[in-house]
C-alpha positions, 0 to 999 in steps of 0.5 A: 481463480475468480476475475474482477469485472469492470465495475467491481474493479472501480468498487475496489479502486474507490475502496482504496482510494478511500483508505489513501485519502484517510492515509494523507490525513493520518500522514497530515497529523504525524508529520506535522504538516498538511500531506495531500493524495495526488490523482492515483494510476491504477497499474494493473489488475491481473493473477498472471504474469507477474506486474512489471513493477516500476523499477524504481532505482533497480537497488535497494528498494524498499520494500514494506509489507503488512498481511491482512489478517482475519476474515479475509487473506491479503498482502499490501505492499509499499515500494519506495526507491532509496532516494524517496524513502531518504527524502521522507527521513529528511522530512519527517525526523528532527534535526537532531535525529539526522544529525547523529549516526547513531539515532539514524540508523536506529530510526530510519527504518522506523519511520518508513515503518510507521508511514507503511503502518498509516498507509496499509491500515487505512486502506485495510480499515475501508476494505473492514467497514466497507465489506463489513469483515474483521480484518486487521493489518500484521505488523509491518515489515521492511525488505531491502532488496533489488529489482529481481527479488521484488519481482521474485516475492511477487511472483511467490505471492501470486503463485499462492493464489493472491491476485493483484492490483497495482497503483502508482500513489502520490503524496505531496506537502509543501516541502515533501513529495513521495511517490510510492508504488502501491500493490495490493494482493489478495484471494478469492475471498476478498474478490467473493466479497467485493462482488458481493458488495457490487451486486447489492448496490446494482440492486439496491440493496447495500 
């Protein structure tokens, strides 16, 4: 499997960093309020072995997944905690909502949807125009699980050759603050391309 160089890791942090801070103006217009990207740590970069993903509260975390799909093959991935996902309910649906068992549990998850929707588009929309690629992002799906099956769907992913990176994100308002574990996997051909993309701009030539 190909390796990301030193520079080329930073060419695909600033791509993603770039899609996050395109995700917080999203984010700003559909809650309603000015959401802000936080200074971001990248985690890791590695194929093997698995990340030590935060553990988050070790049950019930929420996972979100959206596939790349098109001319270049990915995976990007959302974690919260249940107390962060709770949080971002109590922010961004309406008294009403809340107030009723029977519309929380019909848009709960919805929401988190949703916000995996802006965040994992954004970031997949700079890789597409930066990398000159039609990829798109899937339809977003939700997994509830604990610590040993997020790390079991991660290792599965990277034993299908997707190499990863990881992020710890920060999204803050002034009555919401999340902290989502970010991760994006993705194959040699989306590594082919940012070392492309880095050789062009050591030359000139982008």
């Amino acid at each position: 499997m190909l390796e990301l160089k030193t520079k080329e890791l930073e060419l695909a942090r600033d791509i993603i960093s770039q899609g996050l801070v395109k995700a917080a103006e999203s984010l700003s217009f559909f809650m309603n309020e000015t959401i802000t990207l936080q200074e971001f740590d990248q985690e890791k970069q590695l194929s093997s072995p698995p990340p030590e993903i935060n553990k988050k509260d070790q049950t019930n975390i929420q996972l979100l997944i959206t596939k790349v799909i098109g001319e270049l093959n990915g995976v990007c991935c959302l974690i919260f905690s249940e107390e962060e996902a709770n949080q971002l309910r109590q922010s961004a649906l309406p008294p009403e909502i809340l107030n009723s068992p029977e519309m929380m549990a019909e848009m709960s998850d919805g929401i988190l949807l949703e916000v995996d929707n802006i965040i994992s588009a954004s970031v997949i929309t700079q890789f597409s125009n930066i990398l000159k690629v039609k990829i798109h992002g899937g339809v977003p799906a939700l997994r509830k699980v604990n610590y040993a099956e997020l790390e079991e769907y991660i290792h599965h992913e990277i034993s299908n050759e997707l190499y990863l990176i990881s992020f710890k994100t920060s999204f803050k308002s002034s009555h919401v603050s999340f902290a989502p574990e970010f991760v994006w996997l993705f194959d040699d051909s989306f590594i082919q391309n940012i070392k492309n993309l880095a050789t062009k701009e050591e030359e000139g030539t982008n």
